[in-house]
VOBA-1610 file (N, C-alpha, C; in pm, whole numbers, padded with zeros to 5 digits, always signed):
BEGIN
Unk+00084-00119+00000Unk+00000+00000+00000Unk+00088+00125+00000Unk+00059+00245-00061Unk+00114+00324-00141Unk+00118+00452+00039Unk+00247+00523+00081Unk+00244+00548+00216Unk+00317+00656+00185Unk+00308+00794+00233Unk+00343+00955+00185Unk+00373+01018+00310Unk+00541+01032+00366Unk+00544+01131+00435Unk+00461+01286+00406Unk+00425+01318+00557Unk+00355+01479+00565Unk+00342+01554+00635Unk+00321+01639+00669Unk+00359+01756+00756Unk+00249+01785+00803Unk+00214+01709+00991Unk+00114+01796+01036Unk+00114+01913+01052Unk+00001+01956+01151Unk+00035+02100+01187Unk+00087+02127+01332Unk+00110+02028+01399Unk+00247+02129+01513Unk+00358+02123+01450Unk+00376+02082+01311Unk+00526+02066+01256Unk+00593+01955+01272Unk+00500+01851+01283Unk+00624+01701+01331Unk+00530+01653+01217Unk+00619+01527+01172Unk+00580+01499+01038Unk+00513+01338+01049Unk+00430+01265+00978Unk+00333+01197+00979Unk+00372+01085+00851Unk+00327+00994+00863Unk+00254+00870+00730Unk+00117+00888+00689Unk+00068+00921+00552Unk-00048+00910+00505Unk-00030+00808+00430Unk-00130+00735+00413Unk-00190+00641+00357Unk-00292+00643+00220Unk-00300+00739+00126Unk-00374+00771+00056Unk-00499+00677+00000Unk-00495+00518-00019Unk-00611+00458-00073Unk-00681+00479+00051Unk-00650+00467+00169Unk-00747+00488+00264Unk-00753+00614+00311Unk-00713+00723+00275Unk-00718+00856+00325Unk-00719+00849+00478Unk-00621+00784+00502Unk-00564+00725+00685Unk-00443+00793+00725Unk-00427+00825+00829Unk-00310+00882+00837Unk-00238+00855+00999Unk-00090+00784+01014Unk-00034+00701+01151Unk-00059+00782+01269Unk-00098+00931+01253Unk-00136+01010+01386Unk-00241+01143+01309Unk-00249+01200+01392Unk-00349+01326+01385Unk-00265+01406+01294Unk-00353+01466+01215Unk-00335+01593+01129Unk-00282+01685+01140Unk-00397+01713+01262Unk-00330+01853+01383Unk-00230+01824+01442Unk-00112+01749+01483Unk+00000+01743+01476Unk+00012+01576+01582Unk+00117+01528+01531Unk+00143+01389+01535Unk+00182+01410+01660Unk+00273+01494+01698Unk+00399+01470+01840Unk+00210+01534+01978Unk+00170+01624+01970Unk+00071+01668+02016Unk+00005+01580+02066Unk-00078+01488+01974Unk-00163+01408+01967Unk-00092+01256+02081Unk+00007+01245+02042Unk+00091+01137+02100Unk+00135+01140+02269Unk+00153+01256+02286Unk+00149+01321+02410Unk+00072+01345+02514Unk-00066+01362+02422Unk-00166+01409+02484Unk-00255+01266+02506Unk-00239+01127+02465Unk-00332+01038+02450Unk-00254+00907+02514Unk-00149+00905+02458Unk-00077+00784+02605Unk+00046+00856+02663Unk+00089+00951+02651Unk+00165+00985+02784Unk+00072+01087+02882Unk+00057+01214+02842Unk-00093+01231+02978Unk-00170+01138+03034Unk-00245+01103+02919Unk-00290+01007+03019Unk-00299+00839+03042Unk-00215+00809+03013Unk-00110+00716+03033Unk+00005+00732+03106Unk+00100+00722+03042Unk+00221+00724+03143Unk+00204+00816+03280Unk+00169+00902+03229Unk+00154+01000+03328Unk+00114+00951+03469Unk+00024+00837+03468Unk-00043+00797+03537Unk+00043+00725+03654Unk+00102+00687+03601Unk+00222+00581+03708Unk+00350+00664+03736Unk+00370+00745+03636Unk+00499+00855+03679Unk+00453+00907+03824Unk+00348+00986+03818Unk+00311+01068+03934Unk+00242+00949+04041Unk+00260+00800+04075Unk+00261+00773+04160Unk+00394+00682+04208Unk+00474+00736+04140Unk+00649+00665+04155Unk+00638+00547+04166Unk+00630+00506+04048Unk+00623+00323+04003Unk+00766+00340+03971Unk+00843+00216+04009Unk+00942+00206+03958Unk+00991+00109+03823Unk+00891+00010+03813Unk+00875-00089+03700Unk+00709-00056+03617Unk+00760-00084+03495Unk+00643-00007+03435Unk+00658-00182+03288Unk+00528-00234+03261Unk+00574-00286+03128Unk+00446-00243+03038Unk+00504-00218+02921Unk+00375-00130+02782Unk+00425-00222+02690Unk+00257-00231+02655Unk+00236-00262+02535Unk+00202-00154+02426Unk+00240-00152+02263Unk+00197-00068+02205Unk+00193-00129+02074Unk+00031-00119+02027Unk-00022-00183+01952Unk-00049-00070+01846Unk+00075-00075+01720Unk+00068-00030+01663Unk+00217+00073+01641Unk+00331-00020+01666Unk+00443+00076+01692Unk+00471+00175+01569Unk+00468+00137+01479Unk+00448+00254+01339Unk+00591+00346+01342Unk+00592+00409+01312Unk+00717+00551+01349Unk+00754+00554+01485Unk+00742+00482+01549Unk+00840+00476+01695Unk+00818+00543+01765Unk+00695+00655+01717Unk+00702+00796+01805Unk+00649+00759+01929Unk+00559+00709+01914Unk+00504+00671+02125Unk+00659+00601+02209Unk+00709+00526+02147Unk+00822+00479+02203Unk+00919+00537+02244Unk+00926+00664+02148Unk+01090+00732+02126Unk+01009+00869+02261Unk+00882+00878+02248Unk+00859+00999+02359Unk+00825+00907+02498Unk+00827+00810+02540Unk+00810+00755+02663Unk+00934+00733+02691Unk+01027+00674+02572Unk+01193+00704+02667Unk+01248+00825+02701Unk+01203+00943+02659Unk+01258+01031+02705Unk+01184+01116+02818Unk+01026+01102+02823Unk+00999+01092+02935Unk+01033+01024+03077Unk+01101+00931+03041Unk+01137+00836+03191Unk+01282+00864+03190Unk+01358+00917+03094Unk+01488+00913+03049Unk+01618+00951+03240Unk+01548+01004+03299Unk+01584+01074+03413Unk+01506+01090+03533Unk+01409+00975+03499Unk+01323+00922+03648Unk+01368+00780+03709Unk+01298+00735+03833Unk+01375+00633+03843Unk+01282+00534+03866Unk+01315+00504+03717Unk+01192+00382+03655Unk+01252+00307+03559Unk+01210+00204+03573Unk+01272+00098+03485Unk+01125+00065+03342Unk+01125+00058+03226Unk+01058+00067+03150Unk+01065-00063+03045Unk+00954-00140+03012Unk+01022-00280+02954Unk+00885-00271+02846Unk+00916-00233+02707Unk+00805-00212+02634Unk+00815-00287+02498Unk+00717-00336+02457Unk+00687-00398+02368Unk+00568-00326+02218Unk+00667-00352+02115Unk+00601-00266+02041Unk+00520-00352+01921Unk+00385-00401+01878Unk+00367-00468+01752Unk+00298-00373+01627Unk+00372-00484+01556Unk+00363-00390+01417Unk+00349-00493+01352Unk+00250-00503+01243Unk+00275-00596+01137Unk+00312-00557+00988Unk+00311-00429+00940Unk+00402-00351+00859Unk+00461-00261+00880Unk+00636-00283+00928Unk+00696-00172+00964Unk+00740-00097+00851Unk+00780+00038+00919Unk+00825+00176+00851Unk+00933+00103+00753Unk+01006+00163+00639Unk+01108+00177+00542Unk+01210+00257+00601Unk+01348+00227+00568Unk+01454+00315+00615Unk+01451+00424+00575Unk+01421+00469+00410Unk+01369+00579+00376Unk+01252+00642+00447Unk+01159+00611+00486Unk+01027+00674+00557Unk+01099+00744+00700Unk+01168+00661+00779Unk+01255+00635+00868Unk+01336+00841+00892Unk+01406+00839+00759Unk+01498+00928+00738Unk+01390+01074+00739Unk+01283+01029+00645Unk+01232+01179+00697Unk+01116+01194+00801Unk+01132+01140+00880Unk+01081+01172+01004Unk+01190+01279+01090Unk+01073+01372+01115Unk+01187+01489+01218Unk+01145+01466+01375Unk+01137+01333+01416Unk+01103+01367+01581Unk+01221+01402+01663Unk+01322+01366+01620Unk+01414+01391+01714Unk+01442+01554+01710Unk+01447+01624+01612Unk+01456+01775+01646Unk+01362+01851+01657Unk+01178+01787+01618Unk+01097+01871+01686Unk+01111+01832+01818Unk+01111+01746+01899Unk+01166+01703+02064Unk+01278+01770+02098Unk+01376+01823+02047Unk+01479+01885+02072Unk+01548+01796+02142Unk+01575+01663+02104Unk+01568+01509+02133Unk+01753+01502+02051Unk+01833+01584+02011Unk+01898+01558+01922Unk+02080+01485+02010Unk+02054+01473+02132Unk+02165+01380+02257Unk+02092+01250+02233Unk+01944+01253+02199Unk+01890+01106+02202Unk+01890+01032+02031Unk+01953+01106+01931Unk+01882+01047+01779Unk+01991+00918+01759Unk+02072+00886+01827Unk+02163+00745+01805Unk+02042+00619+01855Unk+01968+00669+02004Unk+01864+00585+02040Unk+01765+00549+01997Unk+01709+00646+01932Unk+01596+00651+01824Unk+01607+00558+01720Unk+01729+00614+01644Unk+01811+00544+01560Unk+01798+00364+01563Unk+01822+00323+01734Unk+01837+00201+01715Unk+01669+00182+01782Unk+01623+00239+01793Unk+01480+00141+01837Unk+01425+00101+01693Unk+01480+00152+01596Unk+01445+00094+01445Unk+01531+00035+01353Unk+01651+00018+01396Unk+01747-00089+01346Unk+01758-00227+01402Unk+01691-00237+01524Unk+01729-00352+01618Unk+01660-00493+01546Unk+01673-00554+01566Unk+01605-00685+01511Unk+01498-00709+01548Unk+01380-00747+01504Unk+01251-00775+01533Unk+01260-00923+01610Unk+01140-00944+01693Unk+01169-01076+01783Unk+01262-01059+01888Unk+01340-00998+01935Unk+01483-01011+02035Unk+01419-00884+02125Unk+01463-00914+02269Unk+01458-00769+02356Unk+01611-00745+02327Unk+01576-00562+02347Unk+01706-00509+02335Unk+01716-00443+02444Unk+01829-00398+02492Unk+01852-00264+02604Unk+01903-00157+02509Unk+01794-00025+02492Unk+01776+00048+02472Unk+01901+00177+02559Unk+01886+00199+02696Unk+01951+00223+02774Unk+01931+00122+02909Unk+02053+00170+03011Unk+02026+00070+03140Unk+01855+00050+03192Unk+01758+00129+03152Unk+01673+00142+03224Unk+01558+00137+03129Unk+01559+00089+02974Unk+01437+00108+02905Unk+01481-00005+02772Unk+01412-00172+02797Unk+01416-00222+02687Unk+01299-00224+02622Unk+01343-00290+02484Unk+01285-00261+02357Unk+01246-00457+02323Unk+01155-00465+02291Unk+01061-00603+02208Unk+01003-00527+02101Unk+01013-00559+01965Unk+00960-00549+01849Unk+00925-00671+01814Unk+00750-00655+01820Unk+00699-00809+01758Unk+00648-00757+01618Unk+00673-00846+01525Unk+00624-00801+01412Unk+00449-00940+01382Unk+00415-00878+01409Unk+00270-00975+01394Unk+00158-00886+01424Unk+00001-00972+01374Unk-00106-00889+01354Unk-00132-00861+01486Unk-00230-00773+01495Unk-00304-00779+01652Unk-00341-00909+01694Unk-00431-00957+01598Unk-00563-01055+01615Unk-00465-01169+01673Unk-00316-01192+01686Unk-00245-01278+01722Unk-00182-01252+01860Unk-00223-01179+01895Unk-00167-01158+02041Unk-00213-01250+02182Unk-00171-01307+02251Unk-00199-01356+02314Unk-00142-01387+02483Unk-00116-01253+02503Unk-00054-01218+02615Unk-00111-01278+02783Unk-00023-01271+02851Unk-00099-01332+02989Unk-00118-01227+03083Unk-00172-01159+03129Unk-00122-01077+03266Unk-00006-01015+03196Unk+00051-00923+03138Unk+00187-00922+03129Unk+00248-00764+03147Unk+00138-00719+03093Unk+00175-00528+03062Unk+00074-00449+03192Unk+00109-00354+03237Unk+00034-00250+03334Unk-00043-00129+03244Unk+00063-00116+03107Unk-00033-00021+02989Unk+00003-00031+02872Unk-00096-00002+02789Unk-00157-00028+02656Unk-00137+00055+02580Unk-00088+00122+02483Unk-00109+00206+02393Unk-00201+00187+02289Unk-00287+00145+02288Unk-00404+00130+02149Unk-00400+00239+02054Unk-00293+00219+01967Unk-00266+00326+01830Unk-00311+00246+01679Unk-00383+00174+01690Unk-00408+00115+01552Unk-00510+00201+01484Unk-00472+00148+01371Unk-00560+00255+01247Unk-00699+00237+01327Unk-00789+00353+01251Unk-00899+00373+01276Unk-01026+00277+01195Unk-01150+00272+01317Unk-01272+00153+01265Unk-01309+00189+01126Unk-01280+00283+01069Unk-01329+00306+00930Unk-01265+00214+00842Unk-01128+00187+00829Unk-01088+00111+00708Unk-01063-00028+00768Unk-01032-00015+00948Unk-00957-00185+01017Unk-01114-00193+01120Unk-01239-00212+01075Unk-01346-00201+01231Unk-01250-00361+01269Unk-01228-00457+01247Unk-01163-00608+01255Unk-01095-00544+01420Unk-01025-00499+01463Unk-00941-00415+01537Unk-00995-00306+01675Unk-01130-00358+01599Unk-01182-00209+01718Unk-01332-00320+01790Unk-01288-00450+01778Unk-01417-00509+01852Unk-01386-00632+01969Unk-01498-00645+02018Unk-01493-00713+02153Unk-01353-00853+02153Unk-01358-00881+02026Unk-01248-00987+02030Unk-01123-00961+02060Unk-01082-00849+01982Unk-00965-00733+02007Unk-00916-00712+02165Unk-01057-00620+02225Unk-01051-00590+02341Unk-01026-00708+02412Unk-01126-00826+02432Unk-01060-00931+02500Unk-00904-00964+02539Unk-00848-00940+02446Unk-00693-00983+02420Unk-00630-00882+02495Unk-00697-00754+02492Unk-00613-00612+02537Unk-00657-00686+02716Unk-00766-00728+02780Unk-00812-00700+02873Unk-00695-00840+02906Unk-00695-00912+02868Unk-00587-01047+02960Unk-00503-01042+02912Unk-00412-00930+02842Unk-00310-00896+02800Unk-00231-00791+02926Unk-00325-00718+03016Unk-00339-00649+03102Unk-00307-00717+03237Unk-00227-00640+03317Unk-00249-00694+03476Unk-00345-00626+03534Unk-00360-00664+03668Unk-00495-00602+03721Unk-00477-00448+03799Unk-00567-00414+03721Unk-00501-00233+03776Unk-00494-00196+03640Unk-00434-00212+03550Unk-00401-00197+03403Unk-00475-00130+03309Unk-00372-00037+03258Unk-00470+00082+03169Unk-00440+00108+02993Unk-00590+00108+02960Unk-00568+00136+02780Unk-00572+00240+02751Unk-00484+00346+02653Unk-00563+00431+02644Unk-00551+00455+02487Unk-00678+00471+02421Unk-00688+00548+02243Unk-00722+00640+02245Unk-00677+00696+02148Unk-00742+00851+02047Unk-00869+00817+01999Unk-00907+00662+02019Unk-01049+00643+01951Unk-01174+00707+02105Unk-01269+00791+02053Unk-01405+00837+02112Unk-01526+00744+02040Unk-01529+00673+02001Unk-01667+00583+01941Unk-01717+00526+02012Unk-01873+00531+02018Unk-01976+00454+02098Unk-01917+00336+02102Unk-01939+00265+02003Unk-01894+00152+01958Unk-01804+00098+02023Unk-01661+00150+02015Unk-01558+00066+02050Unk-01557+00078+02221Unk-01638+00205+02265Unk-01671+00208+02424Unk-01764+00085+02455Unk-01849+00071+02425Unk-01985-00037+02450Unk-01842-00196+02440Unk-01739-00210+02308Unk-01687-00355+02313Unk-01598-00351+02424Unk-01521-00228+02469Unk-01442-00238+02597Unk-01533-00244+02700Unk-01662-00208+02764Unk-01719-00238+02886Unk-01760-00367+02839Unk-01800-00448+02724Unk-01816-00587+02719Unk-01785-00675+02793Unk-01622-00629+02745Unk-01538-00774+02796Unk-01487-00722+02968Unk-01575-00620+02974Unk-01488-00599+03159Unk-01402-00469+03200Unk-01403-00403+03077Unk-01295-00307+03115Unk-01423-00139+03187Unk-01340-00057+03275Unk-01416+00047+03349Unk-01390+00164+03203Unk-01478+00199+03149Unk-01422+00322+03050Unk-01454+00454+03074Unk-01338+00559+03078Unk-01436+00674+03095Unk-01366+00743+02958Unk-01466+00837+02938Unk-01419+00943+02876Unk-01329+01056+02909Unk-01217+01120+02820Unk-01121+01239+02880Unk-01188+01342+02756Unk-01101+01423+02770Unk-01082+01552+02701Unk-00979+01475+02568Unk-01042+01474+02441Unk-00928+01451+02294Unk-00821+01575+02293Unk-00720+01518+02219Unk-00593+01581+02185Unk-00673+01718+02083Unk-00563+01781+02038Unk-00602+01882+01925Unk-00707+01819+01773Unk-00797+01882+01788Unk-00847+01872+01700Unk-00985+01726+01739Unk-01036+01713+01873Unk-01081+01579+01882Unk-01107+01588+01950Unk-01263+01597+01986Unk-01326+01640+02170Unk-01307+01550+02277Unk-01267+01435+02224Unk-01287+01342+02265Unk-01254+01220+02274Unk-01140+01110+02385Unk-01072+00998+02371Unk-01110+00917+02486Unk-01124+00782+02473Unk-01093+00686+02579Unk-00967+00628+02646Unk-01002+00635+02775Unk-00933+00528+02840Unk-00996+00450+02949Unk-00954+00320+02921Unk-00989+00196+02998Unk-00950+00102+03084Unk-01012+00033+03184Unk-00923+00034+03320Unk-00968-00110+03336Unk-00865-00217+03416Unk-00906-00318+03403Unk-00856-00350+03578Unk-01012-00309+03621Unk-01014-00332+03774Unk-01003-00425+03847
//
Protein backbone atom coordinates (compact mmCIF):
# COMPACT_ATOMS: atom_id res chain seq x y z
CA UNK A 1 0.00 0.00 0.00
CA UNK A 2 1.14 3.24 -1.41
CA UNK A 3 2.44 5.48 2.16
CA UNK A 4 3.43 9.55 1.85
CA UNK A 5 5.44 11.31 4.35
CA UNK A 6 3.55 14.79 5.65
CA UNK A 7 3.59 17.56 7.56
CA UNK A 8 1.14 17.96 10.36
CA UNK A 9 0.35 21.00 11.87
CA UNK A 10 2.47 21.29 15.13
CA UNK A 11 5.26 20.66 12.56
CA UNK A 12 6.24 17.01 13.31
CA UNK A 13 5.80 14.99 10.38
CA UNK A 14 3.33 11.97 9.79
CA UNK A 15 2.54 8.70 7.30
CA UNK A 16 -0.48 9.10 5.05
CA UNK A 17 -1.90 6.41 3.57
CA UNK A 18 -3.74 7.71 0.56
CA UNK A 19 -6.11 4.58 -0.73
CA UNK A 20 -7.47 4.88 2.64
CA UNK A 21 -7.18 8.56 3.25
CA UNK A 22 -5.64 7.25 6.85
CA UNK A 23 -3.10 8.82 8.37
CA UNK A 24 -0.34 7.01 11.51
CA UNK A 25 -1.36 10.10 13.86
CA UNK A 26 -3.49 13.26 13.85
CA UNK A 27 -3.35 15.93 11.29
CA UNK A 28 -3.30 18.53 13.83
CA UNK A 29 0.00 17.43 14.76
CA UNK A 30 1.43 13.89 15.35
CA UNK A 31 3.99 14.70 18.40
CA UNK A 32 0.71 16.68 20.16
CA UNK A 33 -1.63 14.08 19.67
CA UNK A 34 0.91 11.37 21.00
CA UNK A 35 1.49 13.21 24.10
CA UNK A 36 -1.66 14.09 24.84
CA UNK A 37 -3.32 10.38 24.50
CA UNK A 38 -0.77 7.84 26.05
CA UNK A 39 1.65 9.85 27.84
CA UNK A 40 -0.93 12.31 29.78
CA UNK A 41 -2.90 10.07 30.19
CA UNK A 42 -1.10 7.16 30.33
CA UNK A 43 2.21 7.24 31.43
CA UNK A 44 1.54 10.00 33.28
CA UNK A 45 -0.43 7.97 35.37
CA UNK A 46 2.22 5.81 37.08
CA UNK A 47 4.99 8.55 36.79
CA UNK A 48 3.11 10.68 39.34
CA UNK A 49 2.61 7.73 41.60
CA UNK A 50 6.49 6.65 41.55
CA UNK A 51 6.23 3.23 40.03
CA UNK A 52 9.42 2.06 39.58
CA UNK A 53 8.75 -0.89 37.00
CA UNK A 54 6.43 -0.07 34.35
CA UNK A 55 5.74 -2.86 31.28
CA UNK A 56 3.75 -1.30 27.82
CA UNK A 57 2.36 -2.62 25.35
CA UNK A 58 1.97 -0.68 22.05
CA UNK A 59 -0.22 -1.83 19.52
CA UNK A 60 0.68 -0.30 16.63
CA UNK A 61 4.43 0.76 16.92
CA UNK A 62 4.48 2.54 13.39
CA UNK A 63 7.17 5.51 13.49
CA UNK A 64 8.40 4.76 16.95
CA UNK A 65 7.02 7.96 18.05
CA UNK A 66 5.04 6.71 21.25
CA UNK A 67 8.22 4.79 22.03
CA UNK A 68 10.90 7.32 21.26
CA UNK A 69 8.59 9.99 23.59
CA UNK A 70 8.10 7.55 26.63
CA UNK A 71 11.93 7.04 26.67
CA UNK A 72 12.58 10.31 27.05
CA UNK A 73 9.99 10.92 29.35
CA UNK A 74 11.37 8.36 31.91
CA UNK A 75 14.88 9.13 30.49
CA UNK A 76 15.84 10.74 34.13
CA UNK A 77 13.23 9.22 36.48
CA UNK A 78 13.75 6.33 38.43
CA UNK A 79 11.92 3.82 36.55
CA UNK A 80 12.72 0.98 34.85
CA UNK A 81 10.58 0.67 31.50
CA UNK A 82 10.22 -2.80 29.54
CA UNK A 83 8.05 -2.12 26.34
CA UNK A 84 6.87 -3.98 23.68
CA UNK A 85 6.01 -2.66 20.41
CA UNK A 86 3.67 -4.68 17.52
CA UNK A 87 3.63 -3.90 14.17
CA UNK A 88 2.75 -5.96 11.37
CA UNK A 89 4.02 -3.51 8.59
CA UNK A 90 6.96 -1.72 9.64
CA UNK A 91 8.25 1.76 8.51
CA UNK A 92 11.08 1.77 5.42
CA UNK A 93 14.54 3.15 6.15
CA UNK A 94 13.69 5.79 3.76
CA UNK A 95 10.27 6.74 5.57
CA UNK A 96 12.55 6.35 8.68
CA UNK A 97 14.98 9.28 7.38
CA UNK A 98 12.32 11.79 6.97
CA UNK A 99 10.81 11.72 10.04
CA UNK A 100 11.87 14.89 12.18
CA UNK A 101 11.03 13.67 15.81
CA UNK A 102 14.14 13.91 17.14
CA UNK A 103 14.56 17.75 16.46
CA UNK A 104 10.97 18.71 16.86
CA UNK A 105 11.66 17.03 20.64
CA UNK A 106 14.79 18.85 20.72
CA UNK A 107 15.68 15.09 21.33
CA UNK A 108 18.98 15.58 19.22
CA UNK A 109 21.65 13.80 22.57
CA UNK A 110 18.90 11.06 22.02
CA UNK A 111 18.82 10.47 17.79
CA UNK A 112 21.63 7.45 18.05
CA UNK A 113 18.64 5.85 20.40
CA UNK A 114 15.96 6.51 18.24
CA UNK A 115 18.11 5.44 15.60
CA UNK A 116 18.37 2.01 17.15
CA UNK A 117 14.80 1.41 18.37
CA UNK A 118 14.45 0.94 14.45
CA UNK A 119 17.47 -0.89 13.46
CA UNK A 120 17.29 -3.52 16.18
CA UNK A 121 16.05 -6.85 15.11
CA UNK A 122 12.51 -7.75 15.33
CA UNK A 123 11.69 -10.76 17.83
CA UNK A 124 14.83 -10.11 20.35
CA UNK A 125 14.58 -7.69 23.56
CA UNK A 126 17.06 -5.09 23.35
CA UNK A 127 18.52 -2.64 26.04
CA UNK A 128 17.76 0.48 24.72
CA UNK A 129 19.51 2.23 27.74
CA UNK A 130 20.26 0.70 31.40
CA UNK A 131 16.73 1.42 32.24
CA UNK A 132 14.37 1.08 29.05
CA UNK A 133 14.16 -2.22 26.87
CA UNK A 134 12.85 -2.61 23.57
CA UNK A 135 10.61 -6.03 22.08
CA UNK A 136 9.60 -5.49 18.49
CA UNK A 137 6.99 -8.09 17.58
CA UNK A 138 6.24 -8.01 14.12
CA UNK A 139 2.70 -9.75 13.94
CA UNK A 140 -1.06 -8.89 13.54
CA UNK A 141 -3.04 -7.79 16.52
CA UNK A 142 -5.63 -10.55 16.15
CA UNK A 143 -2.45 -12.78 17.22
CA UNK A 144 -1.67 -11.58 20.41
CA UNK A 145 -1.99 -13.56 23.14
CA UNK A 146 -0.54 -12.18 26.15
CA UNK A 147 -0.99 -13.32 29.89
CA UNK A 148 -1.22 -10.77 32.66
CA UNK A 149 1.87 -9.22 31.29
CA UNK A 150 1.75 -5.28 30.62
CA UNK A 151 0.34 -2.50 33.34
CA UNK A 152 -0.33 -0.21 29.89
CA UNK A 153 -1.57 -0.28 26.56
CA UNK A 154 -1.09 2.06 23.93
CA UNK A 155 -4.04 1.30 21.49
CA UNK A 156 -2.66 3.26 18.30
CA UNK A 157 -4.08 1.15 15.52
CA UNK A 158 -5.60 2.55 12.47
CA UNK A 159 -8.99 3.73 12.76
CA UNK A 160 -12.72 1.53 12.65
CA UNK A 161 -13.29 3.06 9.30
CA UNK A 162 -10.88 1.11 7.08
CA UNK A 163 -9.57 -1.85 10.17
CA UNK A 164 -13.46 -2.01 12.31
CA UNK A 165 -11.63 -6.08 12.55
CA UNK A 166 -9.41 -4.15 15.37
CA UNK A 167 -11.82 -2.09 17.18
CA UNK A 168 -14.17 -5.09 18.52
CA UNK A 169 -14.93 -7.13 21.53
CA UNK A 170 -12.48 -9.87 20.30
CA UNK A 171 -9.65 -7.33 20.07
CA UNK A 172 -10.51 -5.90 23.41
CA UNK A 173 -10.60 -9.31 25.00
CA UNK A 174 -6.93 -9.83 24.20
CA UNK A 175 -6.13 -6.12 25.37
CA UNK A 176 -8.12 -7.00 28.73
CA UNK A 177 -5.87 -10.47 29.60
CA UNK A 178 -3.10 -8.96 28.00
CA UNK A 179 -3.39 -6.49 31.02
CA UNK A 180 -2.49 -6.94 34.76
CA UNK A 181 -4.95 -6.02 37.21
CA UNK A 182 -5.01 -2.33 37.76
CA UNK A 183 -4.01 -1.97 34.03
CA UNK A 184 -4.70 0.82 31.69
CA UNK A 185 -5.68 1.36 27.80
CA UNK A 186 -5.63 4.31 26.44
CA UNK A 187 -6.88 5.48 22.43
CA UNK A 188 -7.42 8.51 20.47
CA UNK A 189 -10.49 6.43 19.51
CA UNK A 190 -14.05 8.37 21.12
CA UNK A 191 -16.67 5.83 19.41
CA UNK A 192 -19.76 4.54 20.98
CA UNK A 193 -18.94 1.52 19.58
CA UNK A 194 -15.58 0.66 20.50
CA UNK A 195 -16.71 2.08 24.24
CA UNK A 196 -19.85 -0.37 24.50
CA UNK A 197 -16.87 -3.55 23.13
CA UNK A 198 -14.42 -2.38 25.97
CA UNK A 199 -17.19 -2.38 28.86
CA UNK A 200 -18.16 -5.87 27.19
CA UNK A 201 -15.38 -7.74 27.96
CA UNK A 202 -14.88 -5.99 31.59
CA UNK A 203 -12.95 -3.07 31.15
CA UNK A 204 -14.16 0.47 33.49
CA UNK A 205 -14.22 3.22 30.50
CA UNK A 206 -14.36 6.74 30.95
CA UNK A 207 -14.19 9.43 28.76
CA UNK A 208 -11.21 12.39 28.80
CA UNK A 209 -10.82 15.52 27.01
CA UNK A 210 -9.28 14.51 22.94
CA UNK A 211 -5.93 15.81 21.85
CA UNK A 212 -6.02 18.82 19.25
CA UNK A 213 -8.47 18.72 17.00
CA UNK A 214 -10.81 15.79 18.82
CA UNK A 215 -13.26 16.40 21.70
CA UNK A 216 -12.87 13.42 22.65
CA UNK A 217 -10.72 9.98 23.71
CA UNK A 218 -10.93 6.86 25.79
CA UNK A 219 -9.33 5.28 28.40
CA UNK A 220 -9.89 1.96 29.98
CA UNK A 221 -9.23 0.34 33.20
CA UNK A 222 -9.06 -3.18 34.03
CA UNK A 223 -10.14 -3.32 37.74
Amino acid sequence: MKREIFLTSDGSTSIHLPDWDEQYHSKHGAIQEAKHVFIKAGLHKYLENNVHQLSILEIGFGTGLNAFITYLETKNKTISISYVGAEAYPISEDELKSLNYVSELNATAYEDDFKLMHSIPWEKNHKISDSFSLLKRKQFFEDIEDNACFDLIYFDAFGAKNQPELWTESIFKKMYTALNQGGVLTTYSAKGSVRRAMQAVGFTVERLEGPPGKREMLRAIKE
